[in-house]
C-alpha positions as CSV (number, residue, x, y, z in Angstrom):
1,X,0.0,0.0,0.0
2,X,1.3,3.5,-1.0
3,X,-0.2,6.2,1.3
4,X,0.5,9.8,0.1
5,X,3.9,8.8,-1.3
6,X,6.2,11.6,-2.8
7,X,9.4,11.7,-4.1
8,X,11.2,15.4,-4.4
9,X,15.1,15.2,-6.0
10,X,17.1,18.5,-4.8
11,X,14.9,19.7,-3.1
12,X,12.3,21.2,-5.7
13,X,12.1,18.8,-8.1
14,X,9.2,16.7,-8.1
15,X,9.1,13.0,-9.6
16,X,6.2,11.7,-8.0
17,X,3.4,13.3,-6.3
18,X,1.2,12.2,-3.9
19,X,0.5,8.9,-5.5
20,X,-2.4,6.8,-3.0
21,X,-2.5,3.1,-4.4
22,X,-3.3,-0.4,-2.6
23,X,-2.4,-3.7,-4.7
24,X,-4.5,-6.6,-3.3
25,X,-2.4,-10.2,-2.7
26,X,-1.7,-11.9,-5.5
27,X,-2.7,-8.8,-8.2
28,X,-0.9,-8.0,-11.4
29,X,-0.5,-4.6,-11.6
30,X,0.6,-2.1,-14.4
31,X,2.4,1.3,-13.5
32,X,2.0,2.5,-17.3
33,X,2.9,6.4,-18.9
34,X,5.1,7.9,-20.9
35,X,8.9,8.2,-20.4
36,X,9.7,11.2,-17.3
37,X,6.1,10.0,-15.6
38,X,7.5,8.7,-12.4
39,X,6.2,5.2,-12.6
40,X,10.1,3.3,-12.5
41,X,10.9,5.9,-9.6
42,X,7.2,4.3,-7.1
43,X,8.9,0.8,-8.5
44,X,12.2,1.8,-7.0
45,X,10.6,3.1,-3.8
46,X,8.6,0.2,-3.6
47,X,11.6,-2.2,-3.6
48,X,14.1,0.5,-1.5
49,X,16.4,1.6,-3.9
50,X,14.5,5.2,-3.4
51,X,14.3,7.0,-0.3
52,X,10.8,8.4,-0.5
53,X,10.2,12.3,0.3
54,X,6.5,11.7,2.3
55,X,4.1,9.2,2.3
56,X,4.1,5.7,3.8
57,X,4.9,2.2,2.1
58,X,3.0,-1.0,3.5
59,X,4.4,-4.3,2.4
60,X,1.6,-7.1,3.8
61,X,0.7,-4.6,6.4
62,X,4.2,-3.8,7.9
63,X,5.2,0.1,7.5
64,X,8.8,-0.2,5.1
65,X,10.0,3.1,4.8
66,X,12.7,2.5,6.9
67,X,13.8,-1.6,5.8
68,X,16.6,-2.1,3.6
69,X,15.6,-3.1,0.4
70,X,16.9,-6.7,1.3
71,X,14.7,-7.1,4.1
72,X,11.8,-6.7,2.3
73,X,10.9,-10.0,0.7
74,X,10.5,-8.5,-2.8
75,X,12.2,-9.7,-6.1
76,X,13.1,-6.9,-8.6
77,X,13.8,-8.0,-12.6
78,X,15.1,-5.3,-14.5
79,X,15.4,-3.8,-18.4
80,X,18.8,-5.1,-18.6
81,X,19.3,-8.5,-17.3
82,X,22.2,-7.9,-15.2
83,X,23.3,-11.6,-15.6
84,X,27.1,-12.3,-14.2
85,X,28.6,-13.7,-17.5
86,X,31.4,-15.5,-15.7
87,X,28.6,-17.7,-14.1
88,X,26.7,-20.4,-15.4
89,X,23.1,-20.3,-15.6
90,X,22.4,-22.4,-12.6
91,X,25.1,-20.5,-10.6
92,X,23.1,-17.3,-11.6
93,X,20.3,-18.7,-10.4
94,X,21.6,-19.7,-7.2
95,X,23.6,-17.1,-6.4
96,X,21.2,-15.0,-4.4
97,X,20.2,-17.9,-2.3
98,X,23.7,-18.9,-1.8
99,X,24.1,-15.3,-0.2
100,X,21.5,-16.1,1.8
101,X,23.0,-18.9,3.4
102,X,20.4,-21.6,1.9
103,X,21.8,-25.0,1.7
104,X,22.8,-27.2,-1.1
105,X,19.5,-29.0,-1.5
106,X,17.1,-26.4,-0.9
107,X,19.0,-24.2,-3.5
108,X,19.5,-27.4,-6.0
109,X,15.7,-28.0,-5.6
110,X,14.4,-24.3,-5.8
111,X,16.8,-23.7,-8.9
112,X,15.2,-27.0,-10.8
113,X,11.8,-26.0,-10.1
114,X,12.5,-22.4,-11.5
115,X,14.5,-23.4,-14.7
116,X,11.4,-26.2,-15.4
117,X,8.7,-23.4,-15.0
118,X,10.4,-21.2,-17.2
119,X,11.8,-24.2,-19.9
120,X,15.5,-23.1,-19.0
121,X,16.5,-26.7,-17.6
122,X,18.4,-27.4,-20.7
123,X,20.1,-24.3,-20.7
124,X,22.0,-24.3,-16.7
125,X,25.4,-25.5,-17.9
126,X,25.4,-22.7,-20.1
127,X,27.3,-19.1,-19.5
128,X,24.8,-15.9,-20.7
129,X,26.9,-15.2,-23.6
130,X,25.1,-18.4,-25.4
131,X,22.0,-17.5,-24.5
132,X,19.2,-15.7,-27.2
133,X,17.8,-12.5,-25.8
134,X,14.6,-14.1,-24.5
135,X,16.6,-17.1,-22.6
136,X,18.8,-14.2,-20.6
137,X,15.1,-12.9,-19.8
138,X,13.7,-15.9,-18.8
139,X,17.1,-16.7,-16.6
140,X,17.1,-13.5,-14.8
141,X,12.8,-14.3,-14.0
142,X,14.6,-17.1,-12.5
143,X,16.6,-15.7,-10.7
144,X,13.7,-13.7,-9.0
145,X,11.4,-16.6,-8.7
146,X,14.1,-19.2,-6.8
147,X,13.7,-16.5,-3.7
148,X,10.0,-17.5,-3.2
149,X,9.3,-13.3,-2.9
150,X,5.9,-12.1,-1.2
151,X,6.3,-9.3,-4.8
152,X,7.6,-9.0,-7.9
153,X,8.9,-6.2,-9.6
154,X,9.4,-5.3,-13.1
155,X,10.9,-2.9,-14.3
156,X,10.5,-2.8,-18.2
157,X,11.9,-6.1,-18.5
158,X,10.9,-6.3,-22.2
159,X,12.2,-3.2,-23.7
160,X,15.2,-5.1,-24.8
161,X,13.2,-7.8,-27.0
162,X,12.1,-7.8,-30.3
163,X,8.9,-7.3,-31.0
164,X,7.7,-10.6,-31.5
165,X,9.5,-11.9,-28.1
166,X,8.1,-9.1,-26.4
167,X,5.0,-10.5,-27.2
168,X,6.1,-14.1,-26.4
169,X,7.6,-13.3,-23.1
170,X,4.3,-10.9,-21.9
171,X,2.4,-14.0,-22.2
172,X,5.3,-15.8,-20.5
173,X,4.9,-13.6,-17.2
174,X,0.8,-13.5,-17.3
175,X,1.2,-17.4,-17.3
176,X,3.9,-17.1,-14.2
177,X,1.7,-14.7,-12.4
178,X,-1.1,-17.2,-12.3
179,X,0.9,-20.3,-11.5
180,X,2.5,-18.9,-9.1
181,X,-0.3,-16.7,-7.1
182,X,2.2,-13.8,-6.0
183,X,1.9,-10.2,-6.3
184,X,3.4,-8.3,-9.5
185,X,3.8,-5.0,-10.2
186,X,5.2,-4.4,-13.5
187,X,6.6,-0.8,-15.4
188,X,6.1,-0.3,-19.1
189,X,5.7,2.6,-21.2
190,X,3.9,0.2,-23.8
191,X,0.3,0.0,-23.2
192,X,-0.2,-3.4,-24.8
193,X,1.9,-4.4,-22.7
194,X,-0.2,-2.8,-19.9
195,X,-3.8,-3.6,-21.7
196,X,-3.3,-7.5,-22.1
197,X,-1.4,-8.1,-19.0
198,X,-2.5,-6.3,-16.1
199,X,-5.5,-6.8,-13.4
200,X,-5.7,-3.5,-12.9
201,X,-3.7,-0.5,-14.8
202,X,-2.0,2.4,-12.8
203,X,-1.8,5.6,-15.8
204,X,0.7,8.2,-14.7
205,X,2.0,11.7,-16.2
206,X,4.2,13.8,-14.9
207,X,4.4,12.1,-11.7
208,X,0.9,12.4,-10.9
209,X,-1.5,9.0,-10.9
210,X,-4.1,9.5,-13.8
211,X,-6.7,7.0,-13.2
212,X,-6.8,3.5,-11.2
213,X,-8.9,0.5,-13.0
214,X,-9.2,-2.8,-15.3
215,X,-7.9,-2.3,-18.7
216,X,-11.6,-2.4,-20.2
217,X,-12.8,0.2,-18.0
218,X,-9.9,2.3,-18.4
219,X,-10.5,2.2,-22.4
220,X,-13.9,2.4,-22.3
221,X,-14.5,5.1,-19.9
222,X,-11.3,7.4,-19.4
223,X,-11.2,9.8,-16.7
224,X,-9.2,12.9,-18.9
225,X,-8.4,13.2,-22.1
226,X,-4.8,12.4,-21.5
227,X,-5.7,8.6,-20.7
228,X,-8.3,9.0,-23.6
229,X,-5.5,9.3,-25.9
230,X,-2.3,7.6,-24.3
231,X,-4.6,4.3,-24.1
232,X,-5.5,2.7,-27.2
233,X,-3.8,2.1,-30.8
234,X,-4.7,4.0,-33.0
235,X,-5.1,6.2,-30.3
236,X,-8.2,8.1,-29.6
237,X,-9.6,10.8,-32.1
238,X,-10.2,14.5,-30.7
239,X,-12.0,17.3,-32.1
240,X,-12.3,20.6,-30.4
241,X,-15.6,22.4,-30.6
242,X,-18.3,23.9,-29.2
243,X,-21.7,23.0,-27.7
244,X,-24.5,25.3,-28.9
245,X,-28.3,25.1,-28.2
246,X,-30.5,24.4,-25.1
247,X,-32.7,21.7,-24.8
248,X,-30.8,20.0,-28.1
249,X,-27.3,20.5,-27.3
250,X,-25.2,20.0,-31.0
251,X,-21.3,20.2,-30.9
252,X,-19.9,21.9,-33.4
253,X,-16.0,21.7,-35.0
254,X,-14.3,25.1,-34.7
255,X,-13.5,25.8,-38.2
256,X,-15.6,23.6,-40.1
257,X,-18.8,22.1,-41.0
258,X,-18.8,19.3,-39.0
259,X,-21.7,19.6,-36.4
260,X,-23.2,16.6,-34.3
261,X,-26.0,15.9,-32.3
262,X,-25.0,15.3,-28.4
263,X,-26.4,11.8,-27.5
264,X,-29.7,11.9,-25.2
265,X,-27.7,10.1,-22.5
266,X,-25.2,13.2,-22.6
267,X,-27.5,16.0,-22.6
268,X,-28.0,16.7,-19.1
269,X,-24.3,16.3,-18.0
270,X,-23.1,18.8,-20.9
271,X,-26.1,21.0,-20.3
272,X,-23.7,23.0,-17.9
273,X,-21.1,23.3,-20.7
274,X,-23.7,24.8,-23.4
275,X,-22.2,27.6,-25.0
276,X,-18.8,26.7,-24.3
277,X,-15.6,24.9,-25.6
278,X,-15.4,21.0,-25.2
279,X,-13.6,17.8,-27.0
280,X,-15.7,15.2,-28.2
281,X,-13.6,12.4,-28.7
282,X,-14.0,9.1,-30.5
283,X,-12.2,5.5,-30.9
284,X,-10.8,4.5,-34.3
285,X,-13.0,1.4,-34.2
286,X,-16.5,3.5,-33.7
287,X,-16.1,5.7,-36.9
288,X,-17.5,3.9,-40.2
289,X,-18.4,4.5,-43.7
290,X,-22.0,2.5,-43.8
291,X,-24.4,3.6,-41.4
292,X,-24.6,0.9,-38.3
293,X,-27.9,1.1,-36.3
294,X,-27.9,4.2,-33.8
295,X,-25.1,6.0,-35.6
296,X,-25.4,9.6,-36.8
297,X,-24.2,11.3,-39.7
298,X,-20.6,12.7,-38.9
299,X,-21.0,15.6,-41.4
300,X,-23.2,17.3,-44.1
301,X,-20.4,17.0,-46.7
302,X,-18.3,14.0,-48.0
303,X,-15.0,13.6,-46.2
304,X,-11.7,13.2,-48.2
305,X,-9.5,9.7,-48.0
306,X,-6.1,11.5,-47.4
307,X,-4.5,7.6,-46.4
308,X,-5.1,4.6,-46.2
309,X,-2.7,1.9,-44.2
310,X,-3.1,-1.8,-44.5
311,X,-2.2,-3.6,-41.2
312,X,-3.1,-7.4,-42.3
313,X,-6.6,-7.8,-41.3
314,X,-7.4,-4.4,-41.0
315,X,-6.7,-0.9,-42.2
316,X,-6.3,2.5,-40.6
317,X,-7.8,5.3,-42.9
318,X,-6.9,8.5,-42.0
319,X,-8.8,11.8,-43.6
320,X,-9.9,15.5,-42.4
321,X,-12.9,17.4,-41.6
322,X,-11.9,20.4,-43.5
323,X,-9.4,21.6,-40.4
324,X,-6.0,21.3,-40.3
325,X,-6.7,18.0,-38.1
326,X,-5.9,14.5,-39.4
327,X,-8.5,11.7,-37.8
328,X,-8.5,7.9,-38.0
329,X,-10.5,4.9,-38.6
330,X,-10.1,1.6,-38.3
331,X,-12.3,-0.7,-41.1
332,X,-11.8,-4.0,-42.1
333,X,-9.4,-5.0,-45.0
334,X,-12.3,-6.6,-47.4
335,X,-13.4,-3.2,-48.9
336,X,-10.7,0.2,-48.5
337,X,-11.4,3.4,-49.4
338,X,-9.4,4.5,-51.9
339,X,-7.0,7.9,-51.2
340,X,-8.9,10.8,-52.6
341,X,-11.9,9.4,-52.5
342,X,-14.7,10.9,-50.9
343,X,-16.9,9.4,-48.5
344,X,-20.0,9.4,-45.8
345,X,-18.5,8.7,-42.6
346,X,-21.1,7.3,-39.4
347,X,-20.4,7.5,-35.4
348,X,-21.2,5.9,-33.2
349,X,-22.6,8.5,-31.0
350,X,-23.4,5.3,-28.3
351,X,-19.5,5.6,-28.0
352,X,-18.4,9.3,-27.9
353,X,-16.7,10.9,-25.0
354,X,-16.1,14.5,-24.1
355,X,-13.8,16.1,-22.4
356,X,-14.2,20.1,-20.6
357,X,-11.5,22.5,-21.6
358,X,-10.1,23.4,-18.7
359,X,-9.2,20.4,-16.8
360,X,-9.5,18.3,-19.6
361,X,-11.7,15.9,-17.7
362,X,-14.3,13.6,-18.8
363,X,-17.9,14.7,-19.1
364,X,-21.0,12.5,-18.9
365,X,-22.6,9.1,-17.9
366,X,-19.9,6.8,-17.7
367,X,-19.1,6.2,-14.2
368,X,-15.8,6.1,-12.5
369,X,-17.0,4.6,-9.4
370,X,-14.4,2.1,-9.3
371,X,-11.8,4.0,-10.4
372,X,-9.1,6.1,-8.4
373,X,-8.8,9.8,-10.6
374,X,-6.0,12.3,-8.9
């Protein structure tokens, strides 16, 4: 449990800012953001390589803040796999424990049992240097899973992959996490990585937490328009505007003809925003060029293909309303608009979000109650 944690370098520069998070037993959870956002510096403090500036850090109940980092029955794996390359796998593997005083057969039993799990048993005659990228990864998970630790950590411990053994090795750890029923907390700027792996996902910027929740609700229902548009690929589209009318709220584009029809379910949370400036924003997958049932008409005019993207089963098509923004949509591959072409595009106005000006937070229904928004 982190309780108001802070952490201030030189006095007046803040890294992270009173971040309040509990991690239930046995969760995997995602610190995610973009590089600078604090979320490696509340790993580091987690596992006592960071002095923290306030706050309070609970590890199974027990206050840390003042353990060293080896007395606190965690296990750290980091972005470079800090493997001794004069050691054999095995003696990698045991090393910690040997440190620790274990004896032969516990660590000989402890080190088998990790090198099966992770398909490494082959390997534990052999030094680092003949080992592929993804074997040094799984070694040094091994190397963390022979001490039996209460947490992990991870700190990008996939950044160094390719991007198919990225892929690979995420399923990997999701398939450790439930065999071995221990708590994970795991740092990635990639949020893939953080979308298919974690129970719950932590979003950060600039130190500050963003929002606290499972990867659906996170995408479906994002408290700010940062998290709006830092989770999702393609990411989120945005279009500034304003809200005219009274009892029929429209938004309008600044600077264009588009104009849409706020959803019923909208209207009485935007009601206080009438007159003023809002985003309306709008996922890739919800914009289409055949009218689904309960869509609206995106625009009076026919919108221009400016590009289209084949991605293997799908395509990204990107085009303008007339402003000097660029949107995209995601259609399946069968039938692509060509570039140049002009076409009716549809939204899904069941699926829109806005977003007030000022704070940039989310307006409307879609409830946050299980969410923690700083």
């Amino acid at each position: 449990m982190l309780e108001n944690v802070s952490k201030t370098y030189d006095g007046n520069v803040p890294a992270v800012r009173n971040v309040d998070l509990t991690i239930h037993d046995k969760e995997f959870v995602v610190l995610v953001g973009p590089s600078g956002c604090g979320k490696s510096t509340v790993l580091r403090m987690i596992a006592g390589l960071e002095e923290i500036t306030d706050g309070r850090i609970s590890i199974d109940r027990t206050v840390v803040n003042d353990v060293a980092p080896k007395d606190r029955d965690i296990a750290m794996v980091f972005q470079n796999y800090a493997l001794y390359p004069h050691m054999s796998v095995y003696e990698n593997l045991a090393f910690g424990l040997k440190l620790r005083k274990y004896d032969k057969k516990a660590i000989e039993a402890r080190v088998q049992e990790a090198a099966k799990i992770l398909g490494i048993d082959k390997f534990l005659d052999r030094k680092p240097k003949a080992l592929s990228g993804g074997q040094r990864q799984r070694v040094a998970l091994g190397r963390a899973i022979v001490r039996h630790p209460k947490v992990f950590l991870f700190d990008e411990p996939l950044s160094n992959l390719d991007a198919n053994l990225r892929v690979q090795m995420r399923t990997e750890i999701s398939r450790l996490h439930h065999r071995l029923q221990t708590t994970m907390i795991y740092v990635t700027h990639d949020q893939v990585e953080a979308m298919s792996m974690g129970d719950r996902i932590v979003v950060m910027k600039d130190g500050v937490v963003q929002q606290v929740d499972t990867p659906l609700k996170i995408y479906q229902h994002p408290a700010n328009k940062f998290v709006a548009g830092f989770i999702g690929s393609p990411t989120m589209n945005f279009f500034s505007g304003t809200l005219t009318g009274d009892r029929l709220l429209t938004f309008r584009q600044r600077g264009s003809d588009f104009a849409l029809p706020a959803p019923p379910s909208f209207v009485s949370h935007l009601k206080q925003h009438a007159g003023q400036e809002v985003t309306l924003g709008i996922r890739p997958e919800h914009i289409f060029v055949t009218k689904p049932e309960g869509a609206m008409w995106l625009a009076p005019n026919k919108i221009t293909v400016e590009v289209v993207e084949p991605v293997g089963n799908e395509i990204f098509v990107y085009f303008s309303t007339g402003t000097d923004e660029h949107f995209v949509a995601r259609f399946a591959a069968d039938a692509p608009p060509r570039v140049g072409e002009q076409r009716e595009f549809f939204f899904d106005t069941s699926k829109l979000q806005f977003f007030d000006k000022d704070h940039e937070r989310a307006i409307g229904p879609p409830s946050h109650s299980t969410s923690s928004i700083q």
